[in-house]
C-alpha positions, 0 to 999 in steps of 0.5 A, a space after each residue: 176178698 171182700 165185695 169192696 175191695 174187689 171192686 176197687 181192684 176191678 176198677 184200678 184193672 180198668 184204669 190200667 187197660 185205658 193207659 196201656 200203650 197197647 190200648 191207647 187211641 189211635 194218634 192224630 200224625 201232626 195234623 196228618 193221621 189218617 183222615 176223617 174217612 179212615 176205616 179199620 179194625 180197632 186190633 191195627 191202630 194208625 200211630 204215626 205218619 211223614 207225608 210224601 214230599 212230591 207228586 211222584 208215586 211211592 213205592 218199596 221200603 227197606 229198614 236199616 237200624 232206626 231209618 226206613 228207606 222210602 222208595 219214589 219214583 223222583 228218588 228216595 227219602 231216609 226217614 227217621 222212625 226212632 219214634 214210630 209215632 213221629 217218624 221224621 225226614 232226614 233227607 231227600 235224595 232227588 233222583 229221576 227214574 221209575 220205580 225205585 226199588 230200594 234195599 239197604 246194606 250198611 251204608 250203601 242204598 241200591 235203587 232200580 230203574 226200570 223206564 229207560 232214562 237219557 243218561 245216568 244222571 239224576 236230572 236225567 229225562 224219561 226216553 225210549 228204549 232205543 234211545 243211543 246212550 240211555 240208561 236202566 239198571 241199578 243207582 247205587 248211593 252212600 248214605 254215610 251221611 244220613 243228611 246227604 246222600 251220595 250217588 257213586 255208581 250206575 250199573 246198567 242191565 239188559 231190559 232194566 231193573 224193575 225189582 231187585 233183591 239184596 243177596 249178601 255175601 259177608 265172607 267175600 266182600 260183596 253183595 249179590 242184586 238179583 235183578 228181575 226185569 218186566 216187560 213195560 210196552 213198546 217203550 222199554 223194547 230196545 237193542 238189548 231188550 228183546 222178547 222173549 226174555 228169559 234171564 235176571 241179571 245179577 249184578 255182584 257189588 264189591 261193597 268196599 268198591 261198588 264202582 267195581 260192579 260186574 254184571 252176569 246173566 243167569 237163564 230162567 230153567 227152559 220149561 218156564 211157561 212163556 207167557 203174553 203179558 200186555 201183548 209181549 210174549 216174555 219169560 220173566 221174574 217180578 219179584 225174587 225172595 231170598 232165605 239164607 239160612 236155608 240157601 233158597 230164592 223164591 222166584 214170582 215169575 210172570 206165568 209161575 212161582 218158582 223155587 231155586 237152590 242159591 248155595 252158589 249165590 252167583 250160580 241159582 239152580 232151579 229145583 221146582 215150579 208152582 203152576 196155578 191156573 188162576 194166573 193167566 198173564 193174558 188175563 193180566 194176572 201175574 205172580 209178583 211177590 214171595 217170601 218165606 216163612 221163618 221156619 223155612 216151611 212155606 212160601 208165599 206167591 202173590 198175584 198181582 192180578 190188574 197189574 196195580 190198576 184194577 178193581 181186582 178185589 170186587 168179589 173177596 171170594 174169588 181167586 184173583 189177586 190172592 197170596 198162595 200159600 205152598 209147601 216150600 218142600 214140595 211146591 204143593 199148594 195150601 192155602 190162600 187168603 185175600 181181603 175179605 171186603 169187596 174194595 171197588 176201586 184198584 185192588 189186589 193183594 200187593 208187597 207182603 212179609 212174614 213176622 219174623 216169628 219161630 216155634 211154627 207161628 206163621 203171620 203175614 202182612 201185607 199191602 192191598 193198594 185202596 184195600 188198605 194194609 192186612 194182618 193175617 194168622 196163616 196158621 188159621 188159613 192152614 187149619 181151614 178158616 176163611 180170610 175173614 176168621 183168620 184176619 188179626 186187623 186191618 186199615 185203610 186211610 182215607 185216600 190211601 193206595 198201599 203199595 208196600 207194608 211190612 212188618 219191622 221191630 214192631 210195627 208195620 210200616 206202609 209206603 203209600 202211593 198217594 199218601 207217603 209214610 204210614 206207620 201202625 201197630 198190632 195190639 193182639 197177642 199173636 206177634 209178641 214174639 216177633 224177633 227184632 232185627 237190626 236191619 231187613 230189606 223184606 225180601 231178604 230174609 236173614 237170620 231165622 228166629 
């Protein structure tokens, strides 16, 4: 080949790379974006943005075909993301209640409702606990229409429904919520929400009939540590992950991660407990998310650590507020990561999931309130590399507090508590061969690659 004409090959090279999407500059949302005082790695780019339509806190996020479901505080809203790049308010559903947990099944959103309210109604008032008549549990709508929504059914459970987990049950008609509920001061201790707790709720959905709910109690394995959180001595769950393919629920407990048999979705068996020392409730430390990774082999359990309201990610080389990663056969603890930038504002690692990815490749994203939203090559941290080696990208927008990032089809999509919806992509390698899925509410995970 001549000098001349490699050249010329080089340089149409070069003009290839700079109009490749994958390389393409971060985009500027419609006068949103990320702001002048972003900061971040080049690898997660900032594409796309819808802004929160209220002053109410932003919280999960569920996915169903081409919408996400953003969970608040005041409701939900169905944005479309057709165009990650420009994703779009379909609809607002305007419905009172702390803090909004979504999941998405069909054509039916499940919301949770953990602040006791006066009645079932939308336009309901935040009360005490001891209030006659009033009201916590899970808000059921049809979004049939995707325009307006529709509220069919309210299903109280004891102590509330901080978090819930979809469980779905194709054969029977049904889906399965595991409902985990926290204790949230004196305000949320009423007559049927006493210390110390010790049991979720599972509220089984007739799918073609949700008014027809039922709700049972399913009670935590007696060995579960009790643990004094905010000055309540409770035995409680966060946060639950569900794997079907493998029958299994990853329980983040206040006190302990815990791992139980589901082959009997409406019956758990509890199989082992993952102590750490680090997490002392008294501490304000707790367990609060989990997932799974795809092959089944791991488990994820994230620390909380401040509750969502300290500065827990000062020093990076601490064990506070940390993913711990564990043997899912065993429980045995391998690794763990953190973001490895001092923050000095509330932090702490937050909602996460795994790419959905086969072959034993292991990537996580996650949120990390004002640290942003993180990418991590877990099979880096397994061989013994730093948070800072094994971290693929990052970002942080300006003014941002991430309570929710995930991955989906894609992209990684981050529900921010001040900001709304923001949307990004990985331009690395390591997650080209992540599974696209028709829909996923990120603790529920379905269908290994």
């Amino acid at each position: 080949m001549t000098a001349p004409l490699r050249f010329v090959l080089l340089v149409v090279g070069i003009l290839a790379l700079a109009a490749s999407p994958a390389l393409a500059q971060p985009h500027d949302d419609h006068g949103g974006g990320e702001g002048s005082d972003a900061a971040g790695s080049f690898t997660l780019r900032h594409v796309g943005f819808s802004p929160k339509p209220s002053t109410a806190t932003q919280s999960d996020l569920a996915f169903r075909g081409n919408i996400a479901i953003a969970g608040s505080y005041d409701g939900f809203r169905i944005v479309d993301i057709t165009n990650p790049t420009n994703p779009t308010e379909i609809s607002r559903m305007i419905c009172n209640g702390a803090q909004g947990d979504v999941s998405v099944y069909g054509n039916l959103v499940f919301r949770s409702i953990d602040s006791p309210q006066s009645s079932t109604a939308c336009d309901s008032t935040n009360v005490t606990a001891s209030t006659p008549g009033m009201f916590e549990g899970i808000q059921i709508f049809d979004i049939t229409d995707l325009k307006s929504p529709q509220k069919v059914a309210s299903v109280a459970t004891d102590c509330g429904s901080h978090t819930h987990t979809l469980v779905p049950d194709p054969d029977n008609g049904r889906v399965f919520l595991y409902v985990s509920s926290y204790p949230l001061g004196g305000a949320a201790i009423g007559p049927n929400c006493q210390q110390p707790g010790g049991f979720i709720s599972i509220v089984e959905v007739p799918v073609m009939n949700p008014a027809a709910a039922t709700v049972s109690k399913y009670f935590l394995d007696p060995g579960t540590e009790l643990g004094n959180y905010l000055g309540f001595m409770f035995r409680s769950c966060h946060d639950i992950s569900v794997f079907t393919d493998i029958d299994r629920a990853a329980a983040a407990c206040l006190t302990e991660g815990q791992l139980w048999d589901i082959s009997d979705p409406a019956h758990p068996e509890f199989l082992w407990r993952y102590d750490n020392p680090n997490i002392r409730p008294e501490n304000i430390d707790l367990f609060h998310s989990a997932s799974f990774s795809w092959d089944g082999k791991l488990v994820a359990f994230g620390d909380e650590s401040g509750g969502g309201g300290a500065a827990r990610c000062v020093d990076p080389n601490d064990n506070q507020g940390r993913i711990w990663f564990v043997d899912a056969a065993t429980g045995t603890e391998l690794t763990s990561y953190k973001i490895p930038r001092s923050e000095t504002t509330t932090c702490t690692m937050h909602n996460f999931n795994f790419v959905p990815q086969k072959h034993g490749q292991y990537t996580l994203v996650s949120s990390a309130y004002t640290g942003g939203t993180t990418i991590v090559d877990v099979n880096k941290l397994l061989m013994g590399a730093s948070s800072a080696e094994a971290e693929l990208g990052w970002r942080k927008p300006e003014g941002g507090n991430a309570w929710s990032s995930y991955w989906y089809n894609g992209y990684v999509y981050a529900n921010d508590i001040l900001r709304g919806l923001d949307v990004y992509r990985y331009i690395g390698g390591e997650t080209n061969t992540a599974k696209k899925q028709s829909y996923s509410n990120p603790q529920t995970q379905i269908g290994a690659p």
